[in-house]
C-alpha positions as CSV (number, residue, x, y, z in Angstrom):
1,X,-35.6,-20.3,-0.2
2,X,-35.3,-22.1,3.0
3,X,-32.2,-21.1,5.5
4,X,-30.7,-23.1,7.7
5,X,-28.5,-22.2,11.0
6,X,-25.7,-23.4,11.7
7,X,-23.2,-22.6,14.6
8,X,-19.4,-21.7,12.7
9,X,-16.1,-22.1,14.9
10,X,-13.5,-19.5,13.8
11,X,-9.7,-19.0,13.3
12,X,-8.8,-15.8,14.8
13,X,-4.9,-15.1,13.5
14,X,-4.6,-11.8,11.9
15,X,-8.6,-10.7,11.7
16,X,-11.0,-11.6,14.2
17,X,-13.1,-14.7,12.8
18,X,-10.6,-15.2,9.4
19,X,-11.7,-18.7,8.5
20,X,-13.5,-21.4,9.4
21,X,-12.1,-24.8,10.8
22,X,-15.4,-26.5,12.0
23,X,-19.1,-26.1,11.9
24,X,-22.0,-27.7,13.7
25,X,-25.1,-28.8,11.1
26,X,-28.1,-30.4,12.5
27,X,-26.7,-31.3,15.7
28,X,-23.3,-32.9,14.9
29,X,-20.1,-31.2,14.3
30,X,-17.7,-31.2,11.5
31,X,-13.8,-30.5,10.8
32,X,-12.9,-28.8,7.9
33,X,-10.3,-30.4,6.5
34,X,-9.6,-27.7,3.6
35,X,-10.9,-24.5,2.3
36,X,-12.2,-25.4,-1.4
37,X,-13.0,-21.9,-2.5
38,X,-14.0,-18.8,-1.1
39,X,-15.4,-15.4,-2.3
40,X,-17.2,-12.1,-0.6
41,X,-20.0,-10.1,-1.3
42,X,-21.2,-6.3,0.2
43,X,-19.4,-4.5,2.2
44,X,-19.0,-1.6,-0.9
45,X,-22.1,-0.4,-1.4
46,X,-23.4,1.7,1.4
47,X,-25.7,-0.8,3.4
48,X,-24.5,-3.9,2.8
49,X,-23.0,-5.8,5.1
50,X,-19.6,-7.4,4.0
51,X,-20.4,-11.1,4.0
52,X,-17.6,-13.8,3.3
53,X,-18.2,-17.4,1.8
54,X,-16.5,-20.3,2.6
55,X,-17.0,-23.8,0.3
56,X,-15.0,-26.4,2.7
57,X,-14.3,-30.1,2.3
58,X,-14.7,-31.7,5.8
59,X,-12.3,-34.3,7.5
60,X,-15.5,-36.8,7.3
């Protein structure tokens, strides 16, 4: 599987980085318009980083 970078702007309200409002892919930025669904992962078993997902509908 190939991964991709991208650069993720942040809400910070009552945790530091809580959601995302736009992200940068490829070179051009995009507003997310809403939050579709979201989910975690780690964090529980010792090692793992805790790791949130975010699947986003953007303004474009």
């Amino acid at each position: 599987m190939i991964f991709e970078q991208i650069h993720v702007e942040c809400y910070s309200g009552y945790k530091a980085n809580e959601c995302p409002v736009a992200f940068t892919f490829r070179d051009q930025r995009w507003e997310v318009a809403e939050i579709v669904d979201r989910w975690y992962e780690g964090s529980r078993e010792a090692g793992r980083p805790a790791l949130n997902y975010f699947k986003v509908r953007t303004r474009e």
